[in-house]
C-alpha positions as CSV (number, residue, x, y, z in Angstrom):
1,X,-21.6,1.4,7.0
2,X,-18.4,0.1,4.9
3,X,-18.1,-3.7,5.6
4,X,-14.2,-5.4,4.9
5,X,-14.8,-8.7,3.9
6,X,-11.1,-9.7,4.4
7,X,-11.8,-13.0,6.6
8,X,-14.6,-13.9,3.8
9,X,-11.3,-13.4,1.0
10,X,-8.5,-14.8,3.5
11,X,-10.7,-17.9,3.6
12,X,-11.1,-18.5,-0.1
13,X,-7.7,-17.4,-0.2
14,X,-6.6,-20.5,2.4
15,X,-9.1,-22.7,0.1
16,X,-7.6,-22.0,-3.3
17,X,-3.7,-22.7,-1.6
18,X,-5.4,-26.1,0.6
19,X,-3.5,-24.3,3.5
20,X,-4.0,-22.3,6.5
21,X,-2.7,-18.6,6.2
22,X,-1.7,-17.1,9.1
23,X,-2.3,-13.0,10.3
24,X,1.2,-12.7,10.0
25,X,2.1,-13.8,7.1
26,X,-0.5,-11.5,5.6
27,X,1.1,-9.2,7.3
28,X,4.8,-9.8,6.4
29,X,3.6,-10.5,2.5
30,X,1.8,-7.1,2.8
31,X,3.8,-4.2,4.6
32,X,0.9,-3.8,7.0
33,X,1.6,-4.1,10.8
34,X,0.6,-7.0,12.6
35,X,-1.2,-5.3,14.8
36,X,-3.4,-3.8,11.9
37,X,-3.8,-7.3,10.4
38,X,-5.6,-8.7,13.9
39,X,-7.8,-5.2,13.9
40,X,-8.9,-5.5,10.5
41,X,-9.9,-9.2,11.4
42,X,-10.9,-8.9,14.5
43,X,-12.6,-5.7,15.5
44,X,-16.3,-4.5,14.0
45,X,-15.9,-1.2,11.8
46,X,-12.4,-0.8,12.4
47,X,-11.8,2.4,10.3
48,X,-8.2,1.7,8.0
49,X,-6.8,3.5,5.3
50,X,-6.9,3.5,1.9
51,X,-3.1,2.5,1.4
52,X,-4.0,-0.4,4.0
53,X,-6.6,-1.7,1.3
54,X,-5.2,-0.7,-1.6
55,X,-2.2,-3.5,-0.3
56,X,-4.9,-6.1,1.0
57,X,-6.4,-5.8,-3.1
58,X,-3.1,-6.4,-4.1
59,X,-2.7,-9.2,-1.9
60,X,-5.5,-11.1,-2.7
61,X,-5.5,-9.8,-5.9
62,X,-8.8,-8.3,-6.1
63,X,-10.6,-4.7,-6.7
64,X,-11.9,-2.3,-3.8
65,X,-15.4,-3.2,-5.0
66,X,-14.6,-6.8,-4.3
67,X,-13.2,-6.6,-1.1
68,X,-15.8,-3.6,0.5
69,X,-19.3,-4.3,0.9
70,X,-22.1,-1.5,1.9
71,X,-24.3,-2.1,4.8
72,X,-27.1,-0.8,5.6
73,X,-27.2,0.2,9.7
């Protein structure tokens, strides 16, 4: 299984800024729809697409093999 570590990088993201970033800003900053933003975040193996991670890498300014993480089932 393909794990998204996008809390693990909005976290560090929040702690490098010393502020709280919000889903929808996230969302707003990156083009994805809110709705997407709280999936990704919130729901276990929630399948996206490769445009929605190729804008979450440019977000946090980081490569796929940063921000996805194999786990074994």
């Amino acid at each position: 299984m393909i794990r998204l570590l996008f809390r693990q990088f909005l976290d560090d993201k929040s702690f490098r800024e010393r502020r709280k970033i919000t889903l929808a800003e996230v969302s707003e900053e990156t083009g994805i729809g809110r709705a997407t933003i709280t999936r990704v975040a919130n729901t276990h193996g929630y399948n996206v697409s490769l445009d929605v991670i190729d804008s979450l890498c440019e977000y946090f300014d980081c490569s796929p093999g940063e921000l996805l993480q194999r786990v074994k089932e």
